[in-house]
ZAMARGU-4260 file (C-alpha; in steps of 0.2 Angstrom, whole numbers, plus 5000, padded with zeros to 4 digits):
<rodrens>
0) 4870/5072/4945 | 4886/5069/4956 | 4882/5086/4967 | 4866/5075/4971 | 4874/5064/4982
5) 4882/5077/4994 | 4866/5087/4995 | 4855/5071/4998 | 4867/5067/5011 | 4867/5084/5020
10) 4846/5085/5018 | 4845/5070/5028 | 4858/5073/5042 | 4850/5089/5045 | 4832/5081/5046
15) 4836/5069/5057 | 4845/5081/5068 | 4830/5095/5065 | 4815/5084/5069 | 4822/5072/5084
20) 4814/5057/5076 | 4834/5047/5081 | 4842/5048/5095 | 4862/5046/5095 | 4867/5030/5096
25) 4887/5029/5104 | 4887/5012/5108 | 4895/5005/5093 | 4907/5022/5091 | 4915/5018/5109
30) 4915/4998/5105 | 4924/5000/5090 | 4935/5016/5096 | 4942/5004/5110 | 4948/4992/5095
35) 4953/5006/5085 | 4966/5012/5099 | 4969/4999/5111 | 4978/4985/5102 | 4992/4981/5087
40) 4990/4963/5080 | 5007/4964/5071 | 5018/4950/5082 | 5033/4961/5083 | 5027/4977/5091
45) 5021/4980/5108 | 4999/4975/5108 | 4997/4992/5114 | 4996/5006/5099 | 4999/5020/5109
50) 5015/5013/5118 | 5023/5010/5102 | 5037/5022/5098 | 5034/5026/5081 | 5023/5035/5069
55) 5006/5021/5064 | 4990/5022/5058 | 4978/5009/5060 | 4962/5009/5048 | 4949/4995/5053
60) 4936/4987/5044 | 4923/5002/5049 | 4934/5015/5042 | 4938/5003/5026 | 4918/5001/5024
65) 4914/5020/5027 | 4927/5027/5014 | 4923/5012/5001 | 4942/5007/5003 | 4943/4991/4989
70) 4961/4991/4987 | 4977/4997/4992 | 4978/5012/4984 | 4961/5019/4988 | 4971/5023/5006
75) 4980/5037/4999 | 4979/5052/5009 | 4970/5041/5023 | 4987/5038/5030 | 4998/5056/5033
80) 5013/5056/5018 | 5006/5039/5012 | 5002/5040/4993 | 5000/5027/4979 | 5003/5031/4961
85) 4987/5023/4951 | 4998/5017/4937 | 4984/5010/4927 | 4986/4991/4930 | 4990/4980/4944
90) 5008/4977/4938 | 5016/4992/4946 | 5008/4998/4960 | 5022/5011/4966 | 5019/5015/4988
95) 5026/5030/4993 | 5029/5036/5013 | 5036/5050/5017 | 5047/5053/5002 | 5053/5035/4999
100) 5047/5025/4986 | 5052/5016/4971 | 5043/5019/4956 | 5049/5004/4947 | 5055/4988/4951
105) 5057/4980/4971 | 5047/4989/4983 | 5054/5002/4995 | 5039/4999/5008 | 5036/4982/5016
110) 5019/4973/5012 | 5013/4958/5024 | 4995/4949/5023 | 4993/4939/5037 | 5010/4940/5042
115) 5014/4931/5025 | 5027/4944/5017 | 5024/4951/4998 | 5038/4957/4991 | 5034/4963/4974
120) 5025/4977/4967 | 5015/4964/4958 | 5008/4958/4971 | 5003/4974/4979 | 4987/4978/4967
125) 4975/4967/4972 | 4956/4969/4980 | 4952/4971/4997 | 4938/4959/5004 | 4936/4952/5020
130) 4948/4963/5029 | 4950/4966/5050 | 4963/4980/5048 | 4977/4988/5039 | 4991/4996/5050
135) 5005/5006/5042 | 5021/5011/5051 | 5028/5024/5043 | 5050/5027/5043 | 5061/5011/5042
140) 5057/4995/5049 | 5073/4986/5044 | 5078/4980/5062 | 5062/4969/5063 | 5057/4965/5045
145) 5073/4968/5037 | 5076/4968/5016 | 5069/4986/5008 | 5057/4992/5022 | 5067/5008/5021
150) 5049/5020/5020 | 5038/5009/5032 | 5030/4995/5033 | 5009/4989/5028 | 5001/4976/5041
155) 4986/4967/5032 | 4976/4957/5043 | 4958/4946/5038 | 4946/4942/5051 | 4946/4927/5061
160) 4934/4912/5063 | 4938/4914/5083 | 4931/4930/5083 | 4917/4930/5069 | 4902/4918/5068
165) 4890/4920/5054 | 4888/4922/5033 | 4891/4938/5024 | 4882/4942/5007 | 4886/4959/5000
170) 4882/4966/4982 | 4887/4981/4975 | 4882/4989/4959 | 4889/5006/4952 | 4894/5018/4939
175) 4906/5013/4926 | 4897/4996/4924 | 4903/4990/4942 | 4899/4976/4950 | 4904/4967/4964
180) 4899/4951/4974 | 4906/4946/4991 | 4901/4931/5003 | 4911/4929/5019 | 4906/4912/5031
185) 4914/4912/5047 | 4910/4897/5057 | 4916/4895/5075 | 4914/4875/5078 | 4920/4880/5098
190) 4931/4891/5108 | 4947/4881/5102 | 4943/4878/5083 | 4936/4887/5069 | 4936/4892/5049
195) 4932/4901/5038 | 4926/4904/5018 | 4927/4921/5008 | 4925/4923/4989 | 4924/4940/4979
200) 4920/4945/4960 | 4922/4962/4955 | 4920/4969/4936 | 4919/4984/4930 | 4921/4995/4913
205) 4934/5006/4915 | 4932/5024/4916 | 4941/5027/4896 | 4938/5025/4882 | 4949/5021/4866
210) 4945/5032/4853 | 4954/5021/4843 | 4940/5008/4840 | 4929/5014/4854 | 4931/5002/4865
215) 4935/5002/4886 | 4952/5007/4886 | 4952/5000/4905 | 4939/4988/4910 | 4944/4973/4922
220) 4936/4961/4932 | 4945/4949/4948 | 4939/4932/4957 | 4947/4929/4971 | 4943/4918/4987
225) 4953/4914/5005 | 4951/4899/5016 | 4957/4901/5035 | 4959/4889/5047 | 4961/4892/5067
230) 4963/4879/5078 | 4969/4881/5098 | 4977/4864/5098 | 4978/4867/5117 | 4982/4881/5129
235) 4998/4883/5123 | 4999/4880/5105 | 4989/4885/5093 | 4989/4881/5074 | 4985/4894/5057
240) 4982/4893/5040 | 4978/4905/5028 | 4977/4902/5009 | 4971/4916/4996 | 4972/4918/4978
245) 4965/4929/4966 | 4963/4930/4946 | 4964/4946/4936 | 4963/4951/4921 | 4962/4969/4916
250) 4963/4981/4899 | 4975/4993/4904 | 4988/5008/4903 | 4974/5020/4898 | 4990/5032/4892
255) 4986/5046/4883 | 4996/5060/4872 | 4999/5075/4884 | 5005/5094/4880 | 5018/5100/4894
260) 5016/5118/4886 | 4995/5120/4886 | 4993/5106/4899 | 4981/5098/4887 | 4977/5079/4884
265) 4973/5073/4869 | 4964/5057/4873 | 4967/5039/4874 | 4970/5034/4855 | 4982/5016/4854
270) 4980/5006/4841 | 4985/4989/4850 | 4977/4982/4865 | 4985/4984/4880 | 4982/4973/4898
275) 4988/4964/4912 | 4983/4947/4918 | 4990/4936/4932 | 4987/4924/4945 | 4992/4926/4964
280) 4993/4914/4977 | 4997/4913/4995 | 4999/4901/5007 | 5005/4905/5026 | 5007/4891/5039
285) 5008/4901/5060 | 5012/4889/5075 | 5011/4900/5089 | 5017/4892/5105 | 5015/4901/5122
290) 5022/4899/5139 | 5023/4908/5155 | 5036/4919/5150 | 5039/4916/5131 | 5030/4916/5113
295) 5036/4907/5099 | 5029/4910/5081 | 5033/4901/5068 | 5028/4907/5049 | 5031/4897/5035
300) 5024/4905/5019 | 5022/4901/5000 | 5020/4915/4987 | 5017/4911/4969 | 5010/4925/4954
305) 5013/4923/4936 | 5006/4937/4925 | 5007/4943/4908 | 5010/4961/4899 | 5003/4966/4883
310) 5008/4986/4880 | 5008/4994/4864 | 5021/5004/4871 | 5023/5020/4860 | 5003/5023/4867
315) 4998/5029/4851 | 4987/5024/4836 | 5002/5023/4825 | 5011/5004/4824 | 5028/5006/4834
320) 5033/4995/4847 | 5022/4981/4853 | 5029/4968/4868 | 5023/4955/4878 | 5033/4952/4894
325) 5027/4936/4905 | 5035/4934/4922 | 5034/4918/4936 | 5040/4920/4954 | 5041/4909/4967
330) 5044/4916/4983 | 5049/4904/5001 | 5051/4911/5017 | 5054/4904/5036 | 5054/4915/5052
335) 5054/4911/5069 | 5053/4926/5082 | 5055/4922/5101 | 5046/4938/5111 | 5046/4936/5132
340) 5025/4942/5139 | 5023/4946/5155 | 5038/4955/5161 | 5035/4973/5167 | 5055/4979/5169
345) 5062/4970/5152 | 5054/4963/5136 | 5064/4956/5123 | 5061/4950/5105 | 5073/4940/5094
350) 5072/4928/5079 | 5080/4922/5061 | 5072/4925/5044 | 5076/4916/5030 | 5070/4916/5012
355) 5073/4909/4995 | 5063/4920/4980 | 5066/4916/4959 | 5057/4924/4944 | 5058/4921/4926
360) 5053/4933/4917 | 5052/4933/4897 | 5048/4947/4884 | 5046/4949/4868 | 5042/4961/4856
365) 5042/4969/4841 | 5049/4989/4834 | 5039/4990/4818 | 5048/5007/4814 | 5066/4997/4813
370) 5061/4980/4807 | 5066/4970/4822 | 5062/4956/4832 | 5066/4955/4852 | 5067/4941/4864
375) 5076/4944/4881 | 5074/4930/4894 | 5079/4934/4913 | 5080/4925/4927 | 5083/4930/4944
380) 5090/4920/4961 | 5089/4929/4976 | 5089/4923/4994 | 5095/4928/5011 | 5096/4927/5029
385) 5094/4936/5043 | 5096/4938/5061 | 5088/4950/5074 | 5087/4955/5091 | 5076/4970/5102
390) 5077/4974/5120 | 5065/4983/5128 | 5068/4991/5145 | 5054/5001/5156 | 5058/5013/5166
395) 5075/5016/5163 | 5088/5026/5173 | 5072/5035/5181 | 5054/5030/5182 | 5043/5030/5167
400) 5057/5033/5153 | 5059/5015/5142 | 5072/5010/5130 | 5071/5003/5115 | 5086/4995/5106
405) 5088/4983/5090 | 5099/4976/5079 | 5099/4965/5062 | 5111/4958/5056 | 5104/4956/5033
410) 5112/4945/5020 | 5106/4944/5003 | 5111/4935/4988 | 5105/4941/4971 | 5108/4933/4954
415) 5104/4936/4933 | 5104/4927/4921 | 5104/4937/4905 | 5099/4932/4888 | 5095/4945/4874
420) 5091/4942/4856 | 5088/4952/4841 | 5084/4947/4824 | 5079/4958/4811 | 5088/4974/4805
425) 5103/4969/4813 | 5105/4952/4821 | 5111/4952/4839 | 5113/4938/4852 | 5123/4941/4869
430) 5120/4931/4887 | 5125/4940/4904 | 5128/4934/4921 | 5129/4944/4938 | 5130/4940/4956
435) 5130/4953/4969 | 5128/4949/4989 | 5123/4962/5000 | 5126/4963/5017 | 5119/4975/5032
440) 5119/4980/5048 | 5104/4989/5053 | 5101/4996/5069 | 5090/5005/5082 | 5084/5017/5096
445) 5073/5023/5105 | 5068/5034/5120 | 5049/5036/5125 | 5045/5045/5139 | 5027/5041/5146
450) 5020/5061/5157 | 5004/5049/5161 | 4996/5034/5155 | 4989/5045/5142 | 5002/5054/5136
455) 5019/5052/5129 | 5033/5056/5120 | 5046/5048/5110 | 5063/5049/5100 | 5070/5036/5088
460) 5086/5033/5076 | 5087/5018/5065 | 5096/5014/5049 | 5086/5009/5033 | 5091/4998/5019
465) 5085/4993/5001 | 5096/4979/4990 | 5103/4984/4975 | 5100/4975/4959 | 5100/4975/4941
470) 5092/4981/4927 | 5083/4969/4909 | 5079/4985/4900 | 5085/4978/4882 | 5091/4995/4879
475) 5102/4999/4895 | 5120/4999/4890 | 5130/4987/4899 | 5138/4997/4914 | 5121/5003/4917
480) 5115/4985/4921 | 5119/4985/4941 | 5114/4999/4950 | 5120/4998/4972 | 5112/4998/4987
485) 5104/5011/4995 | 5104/5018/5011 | 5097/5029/5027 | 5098/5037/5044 | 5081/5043/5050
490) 5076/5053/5065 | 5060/5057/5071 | 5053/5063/5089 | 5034/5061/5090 | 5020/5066/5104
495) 5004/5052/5106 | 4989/5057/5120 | 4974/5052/5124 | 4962/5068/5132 | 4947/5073/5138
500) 4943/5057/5144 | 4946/5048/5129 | 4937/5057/5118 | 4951/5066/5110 | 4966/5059/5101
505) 4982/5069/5097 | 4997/5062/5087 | 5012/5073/5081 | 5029/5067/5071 | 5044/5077/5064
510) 5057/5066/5054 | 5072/5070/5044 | 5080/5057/5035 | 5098/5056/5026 | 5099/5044/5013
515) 5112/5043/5002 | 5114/5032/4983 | 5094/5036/4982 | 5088/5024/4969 | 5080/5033/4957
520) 5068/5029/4942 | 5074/5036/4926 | 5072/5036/4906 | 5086/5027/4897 | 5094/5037/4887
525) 5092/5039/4870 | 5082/5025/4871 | 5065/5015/4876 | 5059/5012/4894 | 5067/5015/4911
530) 5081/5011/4922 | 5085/5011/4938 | 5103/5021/4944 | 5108/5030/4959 | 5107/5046/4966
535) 5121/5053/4975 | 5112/5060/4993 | 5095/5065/4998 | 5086/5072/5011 | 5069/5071/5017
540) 5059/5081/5032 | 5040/5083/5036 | 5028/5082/5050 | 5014/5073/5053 | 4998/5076/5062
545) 4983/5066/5066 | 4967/5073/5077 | 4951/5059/5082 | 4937/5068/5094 | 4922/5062/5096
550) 4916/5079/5102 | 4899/5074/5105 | 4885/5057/5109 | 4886/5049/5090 | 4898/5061/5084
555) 4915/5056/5075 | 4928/5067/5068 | 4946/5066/5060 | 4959/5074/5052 | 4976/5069/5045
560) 4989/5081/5038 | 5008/5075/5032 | 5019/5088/5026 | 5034/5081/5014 | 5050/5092/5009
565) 5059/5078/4999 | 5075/5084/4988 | 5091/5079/4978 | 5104/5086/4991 | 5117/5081/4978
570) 5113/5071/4964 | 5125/5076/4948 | 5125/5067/4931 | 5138/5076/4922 | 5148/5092/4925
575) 5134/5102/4915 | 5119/5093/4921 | 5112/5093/4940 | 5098/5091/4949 | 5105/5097/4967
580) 5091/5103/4976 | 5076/5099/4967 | 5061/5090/4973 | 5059/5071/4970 | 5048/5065/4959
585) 5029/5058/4965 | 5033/5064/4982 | 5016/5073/4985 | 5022/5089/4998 | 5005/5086/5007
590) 4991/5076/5011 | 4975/5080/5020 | 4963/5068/5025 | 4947/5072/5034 | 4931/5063/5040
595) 4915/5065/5049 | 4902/5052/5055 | 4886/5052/5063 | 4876/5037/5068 | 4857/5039/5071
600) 4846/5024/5080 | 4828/5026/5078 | 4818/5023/5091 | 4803/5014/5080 | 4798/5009/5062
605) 4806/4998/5049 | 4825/5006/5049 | 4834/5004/5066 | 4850/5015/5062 | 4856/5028/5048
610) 4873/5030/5046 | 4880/5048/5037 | 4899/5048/5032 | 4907/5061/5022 | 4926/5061/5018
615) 4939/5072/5011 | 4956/5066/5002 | 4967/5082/4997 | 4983/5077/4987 | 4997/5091/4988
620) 5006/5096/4974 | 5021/5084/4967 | 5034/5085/4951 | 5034/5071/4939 | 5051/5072/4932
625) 5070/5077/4937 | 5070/5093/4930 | 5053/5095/4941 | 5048/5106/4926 | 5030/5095/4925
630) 5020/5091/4941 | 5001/5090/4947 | 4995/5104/4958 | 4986/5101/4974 | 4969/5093/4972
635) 4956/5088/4985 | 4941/5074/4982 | 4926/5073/4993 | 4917/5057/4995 | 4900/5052/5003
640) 4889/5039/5011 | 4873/5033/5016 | 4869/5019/5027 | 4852/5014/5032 | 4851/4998/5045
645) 4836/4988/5049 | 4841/4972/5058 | 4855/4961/5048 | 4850/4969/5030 | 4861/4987/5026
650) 4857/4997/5011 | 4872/5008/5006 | 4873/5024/4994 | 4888/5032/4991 | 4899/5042/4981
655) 4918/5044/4975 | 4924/5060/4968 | 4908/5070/4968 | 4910/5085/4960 | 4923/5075/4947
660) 4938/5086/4951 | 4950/5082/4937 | 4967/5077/4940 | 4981/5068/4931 | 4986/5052/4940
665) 5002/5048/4931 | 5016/5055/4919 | 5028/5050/4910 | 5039/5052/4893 | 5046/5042/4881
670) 5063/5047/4876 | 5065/5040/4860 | 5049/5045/4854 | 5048/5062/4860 | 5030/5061/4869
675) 5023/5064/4886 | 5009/5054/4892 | 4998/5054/4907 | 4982/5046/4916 | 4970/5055/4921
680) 4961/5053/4936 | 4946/5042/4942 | 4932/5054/4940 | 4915/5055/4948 | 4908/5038/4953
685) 4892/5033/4964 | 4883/5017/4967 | 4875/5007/4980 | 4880/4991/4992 | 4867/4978/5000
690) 4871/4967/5013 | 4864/4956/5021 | 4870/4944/5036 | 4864/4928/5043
</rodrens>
């Protein structure tokens, strides 16, 4: 049923192209190629995206709405050597750019919504609705933004009252018993003033089933809303706020048995219901004041989630463990950047950054199999400040050569408090403190070297940075509770042009980066769970590539390619045990990405415009473990659309997956128990969107 879709999709391009019934319509390709590639909304970059001397993609709201992109993990493969594990809830949801990543625990990628900075993994699952754009700039971004940026950083912006005027009403209905209802209203009052209103409900049945009792083993459903307000106090100053929030709650960890030796999976069968609720809310005050020569933005933001774990955690049918684990955080932050405008020779950028975040988290639980009881209570103080400064400065030493250099200065303050109980078998009660402060200096360069207005070339060094921090694993021994800092040097030259009249855009990178005290995810030993320790050096090195043409009236075409080599360049454990020169786990060598669009207007009837998208995500192979002796092979999934247009009403059919490639999502094992688990894959998926605007 699923090959349908593609071939309904291929029967009417090629009508439409046989019988001249449409003519191209390039109109709203040029329109919305010029805000593709002209302009950068993050405040600390240049506003030009092909002057920037990095390696960024920018996906707007056309492409989000072409590839059905609902969340943040959905962009995997979109973005060269970005890849999201879908770890079966929205509490991990693990980034990973160009080799660096953290599977568990604080993030090593940086995630900012409206400029308001998430710095949890948490908070990183959640869905996609009234989005403008998503930029990504991929290597460290830890002179500018600071605390664990160390793989990149994700730019989220939602679209403005000032630019929007009118009411949104968009229903969805697919597979899987997927529903989804969103209502945008964007009201403009005047040229100074405006607001806006968004609410989204999604629900859905999962894609599992428990053979247990037979019930979904991952069904979910998620409200969520945002207010914005945007009002030009005057010519200078202008005023922002943004609130969101959203409520999930979600089955999950559809985890089931899996045979390393015959590569088999037995099936979800857990006796104990597992799931993940929580509640996120946002809040971001911007003052933006501008002068002749000067900006000043100021971003006051709020960040609050409390969520709770249920997980039968041996994942099986028999009664082992069973915990809970509830967690609070409140997160504060204040930053004020200073940036000069106008000035042709020298640009400059400073500012300060402080933040104060705490999370109390709680868990407790039961291990059936020794007859005990535990409670462990932690709760966590961190906060920090920093400093930081970029100078820009065109044509320097000869015409057309700039130079970019940076500097942060990065403290941070990191406290536990540890409380552990056990009752039972054995009765055991024991409280731990720890403090650590961290302290960085993180700096920057970069050369760009402009052949034309159209093309350029660039060079850049920088020093990236995560915190250390510390470990709540009931099972970790003591000296395993703090694990160190981690730190890079990263090097990349990259090539951007703009050709044949700008119908052809061509982006090349090559990076190596040397990190050393990798933190790295690993089971504890002899025990239950994971900790976090340190590797001792690793390397990373790829290339990436990204091709947009638009080879002919109505025609769209792109292709992506990343290419990661990501080992342990030393990384012993004991004098017989090693892993020097192996691969890193969930480090994908390859992603692919490639797209083609075609836009038809016709010239009379009912329908004004069809709309034909087809989209291919390929996944290169990646190991799951140390020993890199389990790992997924390469796997590619093709996805289609169908957009038909007739005034302010669009009818969408589409399709994920369409020929169901199978594909394991997730792997892990439990030590103590001696079993290996995975996720499978999303499977094939299709269904249809109705919007209407008014």
């Amino acid at each position: 049923m699923y090959n349908r879709i593609l071939l309904t999709v291929c029967i009417v391009f090629f009508l439409q192209t046989a019988f001249g019934q449409v003519h191209e319509n390039d109109t709203a390709v040029y329109k919305s190629m010029d805000i593709d590639e002209i302009t950068v909304k993050s405040p600390k970059e240049v506003p030009l995206v092909r002057e920037v001397p990095a390696s960024l993609s920018l996906i707007p709201a056309r492409v989000l709405e072409n590839n059905e992109i609902k969340t943040l993990s959905d962009i995997s493969s979109t973005v060269p050597n970005f890849f999201m594990l879908d770890y079966g809830s929205k509490l991990q949801s693990p980034v990973f750019i160009r080799g660096i990543g953290s599977r568990l625990g604080v993030p090593s990628i940086g995630l900012y919504i409206d400029n308001v900075p998430f710095s949890e993994k948490t908070t990183f699952g959640f869905d996609f609705f009234d989005i403008e754009r998503v930029e990504v700039l991929r290597g460290p971004q830890g002179t500018l933004y600071g605390r664990n940026t160390m793989g990149g950083i994700i730019n989220i912006f939602s679209k403005s009252p000032l630019h929007y005027d009118e009411t949104n009403v968009t229903a969805t209905a697919g597979s899987h018993g997927y529903h989804k209802l969103n209502v945008n209203h964007y009201n403009k009052l005047s040229d100074k003033i405006g607001f806006s209103l968004s609410g989204n409900y999604m629900s859905d049945d999962g894609y599992f089933t428990n053979q247990y009792n037979g019930e979904p083993a991952d069904d979910k459903y998620s409200v969520s809303g945002r207010a914005r307000l945007v009002w030009k106090l005057s010519d200078k100053f202008t005023l922002e706020n943004i609130a969101s929030y959203e409520k999930s709650e979600q089955n999950g960890f559809p985890y089931a048995l899996y045979n390393s030796e015959t590569k088999t999976v037995e099936g979800v069968n857990i006796n104990e219901e597992n799931g993940y609720d929580r509640d996120l809310f946002s809040n971001g005050l911007i003052l933006k004041y501008n002068k002749e020569s000067v900006e000043i933005l100021s971003t006051t933001s709020y960040t609050y989630y409390d969520g709770l774990m249920i997980a039968d955690q041996d994942y099986t049918a028999d009664r082992i463990y069973l915990f809970n684990t509830g967690d609070k955080q409140n997160m504060f932050s204040q930053e004020f950047v200073f940036k000069s405008v106008n000035n042709s020779k020298y640009n400059w950028l400073c500012g300060a950054y402080v933040f104060d975040q705490s999370m109390d988290q709680r868990t407790t639980g039961d291990i059936f199999t020794a007859n005990m009881n535990q409670d462990i209570q932690s709760k966590f103080d961190i906060s920090g400040f920093a400093l930081f400064h970029q100078s820009m400065f065109n044509d320097f030493l000869i015409e057309n050569l700039s130079l970019t250099a940076g500097i942060r200065l990065d403290v941070e303050k990191n406290k536990l408090d540890y409380i552990f109980e056990s009752t039972g078998a054995r009765d055991v009660y024991r409280t731990e403190n720890y403090e650590e402060t961290f302290t960085q200096i993180l700096p920057k360069l970069a050369l760009k070297y402009s052949f034309s207005k159209s093309i350029n070339t660039y060079a850049t060094i920088s020093k990236g940075y995560k915190s250390g921090g510390f470990n709540t694993n009931s099972s970790v021994v003591l000296e395993d509770r703090a694990y160190d800092q981690e730190n890079s040097w990263n090097y990349e030259l990259g090539f951007k042009s703009t050709l044949v009249n700008n119908r052809l855009y061509f982006d090349a990178a090559l990076f190596y980066i040397d990190w050393k005290d990798q933190q790295i995810d690993v089971p504890v030993p002899g025990g239950r769970g994971n900790m976090k320790t340190n590797a001792g050096e690793s390397v990373s090195k790829g290339v990436e590539l990204f091709v947009k043409a638009y080879p002919a009236k109505g025609w769209e075409a792109t292709l992506g390619y990343g290419y990661t080599h990501a080992t342990f360049k030393e990384y012993i454990v004991t004098d017989e045990l090693n892993y020097n020169d192996n691969f890193i786990p969930y480090v994908p060598r390859s992603t692919v990405n490639a797209g083609v669009n075609k836009a038809f207007e016709i010239k009379g009837g009912f329908l004004d415009k069809i709309i034909t998208h087809i989209n291919y995500k390929g996944v290169g192979k990646h190991f799951w473990n140390l020993d890199n002796s389990d790992f997924q092979d390469y796997y590619g999934l093709l996805d289609a659309k169908l957009s038909f247009v007739s005034g302010k009403v669009q009818l969408d059919v589409w399709g994920k997956n369409i020929f169901d490639t199978s594909y394991n999502s997730y792997y892990f094992v439990i030590s103590s128990l001696g079993n290996s688990y995975v996720q499978l894959g999303r499977p094939a998926a299709m269904g249809v969107n109705l919007k209407v605007t008014f």
